[in-house]
N, C-alpha and C positions, 0 to 999 in steps of 0.2 A: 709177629704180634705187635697191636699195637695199645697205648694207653691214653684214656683222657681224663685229665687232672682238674678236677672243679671244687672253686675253696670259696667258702662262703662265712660270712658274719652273721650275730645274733646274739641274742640273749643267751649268758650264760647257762650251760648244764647244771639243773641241781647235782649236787656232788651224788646222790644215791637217787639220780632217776634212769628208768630205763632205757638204753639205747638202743632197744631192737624192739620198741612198742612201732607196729605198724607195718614194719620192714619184711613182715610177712608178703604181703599183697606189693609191695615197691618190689620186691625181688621177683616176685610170679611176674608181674608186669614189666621190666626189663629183659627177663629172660626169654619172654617172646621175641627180642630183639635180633634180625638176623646176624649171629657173629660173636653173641655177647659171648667171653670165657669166663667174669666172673668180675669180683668186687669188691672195695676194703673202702670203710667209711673212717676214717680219723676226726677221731675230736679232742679239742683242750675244755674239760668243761666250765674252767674257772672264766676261761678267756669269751668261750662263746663260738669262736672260731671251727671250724670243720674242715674236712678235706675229702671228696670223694674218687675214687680210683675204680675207671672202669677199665675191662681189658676185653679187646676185641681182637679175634681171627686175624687180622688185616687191615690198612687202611681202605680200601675200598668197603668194606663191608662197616668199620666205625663211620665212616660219612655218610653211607646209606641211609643208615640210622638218626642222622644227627636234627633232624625235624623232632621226632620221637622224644629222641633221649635229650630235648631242650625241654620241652612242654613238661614231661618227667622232672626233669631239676626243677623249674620253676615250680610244681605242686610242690615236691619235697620242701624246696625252702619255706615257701609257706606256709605248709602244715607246722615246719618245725619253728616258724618267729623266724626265721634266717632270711638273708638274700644273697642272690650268686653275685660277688666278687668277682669271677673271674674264670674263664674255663681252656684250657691249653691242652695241644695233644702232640704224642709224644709217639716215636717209635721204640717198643723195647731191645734195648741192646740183650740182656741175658736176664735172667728170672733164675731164684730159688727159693723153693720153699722147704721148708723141715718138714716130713710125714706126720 
């Protein structure tokens, strides 16, 4: 499996706003992505800062993608006031999650 790490800047989060306004239609439309396993968005909301964590089947199959899943970050940030900072991708050594 592999992972790519995209951390981006902006305006702080209201401390009580929602962060999963929209992320309806962002996740239908990633999920068409051939490979995608799945996804965890981090945010500081005082700070503004974000982090998003995709995970894909493979690296062959996250690079396939990676026209897609640019144009994808670039809305996101903008919808959200943010800009990408920065985007790295990683291979995962071991993954767990609690059920």
């Amino acid at each position: 499996m592999f992972a790519r790490l995209s951390t981006y800047e902006g305006s702080p989060v209201p401390a009580q706003g929602d962060l999963t306004a929209n992320w309806d239609e962002t996740l239908e439309r990633v999920r068409e992505v051939s490979g995608f396993r799945g996804v965890y968005y981090l945010v500081d909301r005082a700070s503004g800062k974000a982090k998003s964590l995709t995970l894909w089947d493979d690296e062959q199959t996250m690079q396939a993608g990676e026209e897609r899943t640019t144009r994808l970050r670039e809305e996101i940030a903008k919808r959200e006031g943010q800009r990408v900072v920065s985007v790295e991708r990683f291979e995962v050594g071991f993954s767990h999650l609690e059920p």
